[in-house]
C-alpha positions as CSV (number, residue, x, y, z in Angstrom):
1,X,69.4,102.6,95.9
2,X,69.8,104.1,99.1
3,X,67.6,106.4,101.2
4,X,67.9,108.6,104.4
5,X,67.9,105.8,106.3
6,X,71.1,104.4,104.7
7,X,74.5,105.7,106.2
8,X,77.4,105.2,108.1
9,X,79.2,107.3,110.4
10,X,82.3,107.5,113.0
11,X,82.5,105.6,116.6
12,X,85.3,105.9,118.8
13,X,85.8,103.0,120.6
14,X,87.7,103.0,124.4
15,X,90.5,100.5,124.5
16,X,90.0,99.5,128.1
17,X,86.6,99.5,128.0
18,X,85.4,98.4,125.0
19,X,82.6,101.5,125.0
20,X,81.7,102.7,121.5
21,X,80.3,106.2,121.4
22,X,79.2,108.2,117.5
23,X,80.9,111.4,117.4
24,X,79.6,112.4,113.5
25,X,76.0,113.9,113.4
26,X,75.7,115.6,109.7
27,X,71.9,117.8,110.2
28,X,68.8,116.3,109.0
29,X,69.3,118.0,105.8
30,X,72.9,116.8,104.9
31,X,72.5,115.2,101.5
32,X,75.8,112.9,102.3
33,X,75.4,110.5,104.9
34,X,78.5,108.3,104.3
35,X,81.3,109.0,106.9
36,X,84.8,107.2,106.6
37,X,88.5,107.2,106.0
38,X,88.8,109.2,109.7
39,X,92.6,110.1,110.8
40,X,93.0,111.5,114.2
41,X,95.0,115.0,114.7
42,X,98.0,114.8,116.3
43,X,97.2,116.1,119.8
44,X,94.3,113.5,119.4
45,X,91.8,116.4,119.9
46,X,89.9,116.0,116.3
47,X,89.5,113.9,113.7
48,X,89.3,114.6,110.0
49,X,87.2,112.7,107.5
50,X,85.5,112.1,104.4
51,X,81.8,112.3,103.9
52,X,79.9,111.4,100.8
53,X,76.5,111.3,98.9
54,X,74.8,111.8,95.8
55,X,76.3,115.7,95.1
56,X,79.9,114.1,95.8
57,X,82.6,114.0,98.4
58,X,83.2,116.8,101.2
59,X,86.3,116.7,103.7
60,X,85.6,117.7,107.2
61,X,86.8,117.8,111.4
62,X,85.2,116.7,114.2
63,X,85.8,116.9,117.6
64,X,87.0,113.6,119.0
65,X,84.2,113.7,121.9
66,X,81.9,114.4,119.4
67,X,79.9,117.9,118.5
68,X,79.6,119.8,115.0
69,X,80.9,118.8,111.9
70,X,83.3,121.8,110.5
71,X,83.5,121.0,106.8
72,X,86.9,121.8,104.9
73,X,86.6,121.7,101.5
74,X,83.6,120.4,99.1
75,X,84.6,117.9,96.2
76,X,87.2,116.5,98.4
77,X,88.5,113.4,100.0
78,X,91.4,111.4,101.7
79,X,92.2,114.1,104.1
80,X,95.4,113.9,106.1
81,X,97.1,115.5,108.8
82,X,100.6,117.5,108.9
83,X,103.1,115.9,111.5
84,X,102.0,119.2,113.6
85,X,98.7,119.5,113.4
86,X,98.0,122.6,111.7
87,X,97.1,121.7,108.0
88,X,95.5,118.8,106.3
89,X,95.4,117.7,103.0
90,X,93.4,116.3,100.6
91,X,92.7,115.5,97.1
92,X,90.1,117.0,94.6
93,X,91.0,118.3,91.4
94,X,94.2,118.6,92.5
95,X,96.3,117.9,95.6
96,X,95.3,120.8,98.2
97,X,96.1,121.8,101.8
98,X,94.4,123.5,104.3
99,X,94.6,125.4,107.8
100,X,93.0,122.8,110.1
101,X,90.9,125.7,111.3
102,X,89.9,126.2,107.6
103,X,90.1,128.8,104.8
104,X,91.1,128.8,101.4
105,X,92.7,125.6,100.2
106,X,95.8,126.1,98.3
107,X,96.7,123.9,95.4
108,X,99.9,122.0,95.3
109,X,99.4,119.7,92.2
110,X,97.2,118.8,89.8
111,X,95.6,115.2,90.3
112,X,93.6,113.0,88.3
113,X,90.4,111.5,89.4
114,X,92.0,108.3,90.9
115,X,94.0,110.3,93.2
116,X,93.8,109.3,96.7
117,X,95.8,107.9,100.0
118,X,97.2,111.4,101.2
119,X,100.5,111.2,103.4
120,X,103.1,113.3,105.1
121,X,106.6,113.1,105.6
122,X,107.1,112.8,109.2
123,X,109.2,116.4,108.9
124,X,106.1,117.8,107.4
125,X,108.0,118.9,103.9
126,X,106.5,116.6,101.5
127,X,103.1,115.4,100.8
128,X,102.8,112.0,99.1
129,X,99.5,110.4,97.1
130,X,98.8,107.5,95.5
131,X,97.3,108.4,91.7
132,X,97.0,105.3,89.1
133,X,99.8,103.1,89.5
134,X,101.9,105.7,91.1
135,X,102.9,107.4,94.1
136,X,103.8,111.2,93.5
137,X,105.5,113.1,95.7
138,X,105.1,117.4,96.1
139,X,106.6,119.8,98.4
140,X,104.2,121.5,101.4
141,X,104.9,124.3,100.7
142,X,104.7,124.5,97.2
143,X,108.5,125.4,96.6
144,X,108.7,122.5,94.1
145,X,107.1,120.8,90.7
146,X,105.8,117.1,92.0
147,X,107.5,114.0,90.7
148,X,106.2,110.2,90.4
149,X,108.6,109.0,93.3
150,X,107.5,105.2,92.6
151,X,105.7,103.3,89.2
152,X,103.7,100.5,90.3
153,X,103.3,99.1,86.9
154,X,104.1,95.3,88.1
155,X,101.1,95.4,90.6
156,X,97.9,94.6,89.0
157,X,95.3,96.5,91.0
158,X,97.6,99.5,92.3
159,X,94.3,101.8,91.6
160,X,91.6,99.8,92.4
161,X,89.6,101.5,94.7
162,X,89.2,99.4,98.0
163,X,88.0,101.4,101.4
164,X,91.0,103.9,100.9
165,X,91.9,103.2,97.8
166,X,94.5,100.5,99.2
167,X,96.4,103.3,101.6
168,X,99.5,104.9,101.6
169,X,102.2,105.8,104.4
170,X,105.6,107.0,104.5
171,X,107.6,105.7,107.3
172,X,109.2,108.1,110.0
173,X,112.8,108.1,108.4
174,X,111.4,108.7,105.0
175,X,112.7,105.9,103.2
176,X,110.1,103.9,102.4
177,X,106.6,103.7,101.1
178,X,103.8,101.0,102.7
179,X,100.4,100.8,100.8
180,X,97.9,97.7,99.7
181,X,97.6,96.6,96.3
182,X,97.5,92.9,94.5
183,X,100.5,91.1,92.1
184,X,99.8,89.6,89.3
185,X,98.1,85.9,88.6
186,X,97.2,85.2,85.3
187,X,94.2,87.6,84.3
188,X,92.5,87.4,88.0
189,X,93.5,89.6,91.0
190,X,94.5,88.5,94.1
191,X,93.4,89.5,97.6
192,X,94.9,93.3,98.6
193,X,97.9,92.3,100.6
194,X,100.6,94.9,101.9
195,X,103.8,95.8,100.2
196,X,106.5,97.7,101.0
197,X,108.7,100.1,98.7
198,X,111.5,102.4,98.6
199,X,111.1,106.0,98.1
200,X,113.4,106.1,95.1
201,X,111.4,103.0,93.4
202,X,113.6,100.0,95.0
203,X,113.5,97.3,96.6
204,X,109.4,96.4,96.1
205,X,108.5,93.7,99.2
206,X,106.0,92.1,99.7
207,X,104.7,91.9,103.6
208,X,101.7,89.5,103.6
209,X,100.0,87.1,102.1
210,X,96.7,86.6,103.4
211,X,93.6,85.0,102.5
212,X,91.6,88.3,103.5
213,X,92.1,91.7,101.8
214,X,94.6,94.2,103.9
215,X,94.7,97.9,102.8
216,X,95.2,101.2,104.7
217,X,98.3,100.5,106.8
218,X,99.2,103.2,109.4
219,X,102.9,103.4,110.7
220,X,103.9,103.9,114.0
């Protein structure tokens, strides 16, 4: 089991340099001392993340340079940010958004437990997640039901929860979907390698085949 003295937290590392420098610091009587799944803002100013321990998962922002944590939401995880910085979402009991200065989160969907892998449209209108062996779609602003956009029945570890849950991203002209997961072989799974699909449930590709595990792609 682990103590106090068993955690893990953010580093920002400087690409010319090399220099790694901590910028989480929960207080001495934070009762979750796992950090991960961090995104940067937009304006690369703050970072959003996930922090976890035995009462459950908490969402919360950070300063880039370091300083307080600002918590979000508690019972949350997989925070992402909007294309314009001022909301981030995140999974719970349901998909939720919130101001990126905080407040009340509003619901936009009911999730189930194996929800995770938040992502935005690059216009900021729709909000994307990976739940089971799907990948649901809502609107941001609530204006609409959500959908399953894409089954992933054929993938035999679609849900399996790996660092962040295998990822999820939607690419800038909103066509496709990019996430991790493992195909089929026999009744073992395969290393997490990354696959590419269409919005609309076509045209499933797979991008790698590696000998190591690959999961939480990031487009750019």
């Amino acid at each position: 089991s682990c103590t106090r003295d068993c955690f893990s937290e953010i580093a920002v590392v400087d690409a010319s340099t090399g220099r790694a420098v901590v910028v989480t610091a929960p207080s001495m009587d934070d009762d979750r001392p796992f950090a991960a799944t961090p995104t940067w803002s937009p304006d690369a100013r703050s970072i959003a993340f996930g922090r976890t321990g035995p009462p459950g998962h908490s969402v919360r922002v950070v300063a880039a340079a370091g300083g307080p944590e600002r918590e979000l939401a508690s019972g949350a995880r997989g925070p992402a940010w909007s294309p314009d910085g001022t909301r981030i979402a995140f999974v719970a009991d349901g998909l939720f958004v919130v101001t990126a200065e905080g407040g009340v989160p509003r619901r936009l969907a009911p999730a189930g437990e194996g929800a995770a892998s938040v992502t935005w449209s690059s216009d900021g209108r729709s909000i994307a997640w990976r739940e089971a062996r799907t990948i649901k779609v809502v609107a941001a602003d609530g204006s609409a039901e959500p959908f399953v956009a894409v089954r992933l029945a054929q993938l035999a570890c679609a849900s399996r929860a790996i660092g962040s849950p295998a990822g999820l991203d939607w690419s800038r002209d909103g066509a496709r979907f990019i996430f991790g997961g493992c195909a089929r072989s026999g009744t073992a799974l395969a290393n997490l390698d990354l696959w590419s699909v269409r919005t609309d449930g076509r045209e499933l590709t797979r991008l790698t085949r590696s000998l190591a595990s690959e999961w939480a792609p990031a487009l750019r």
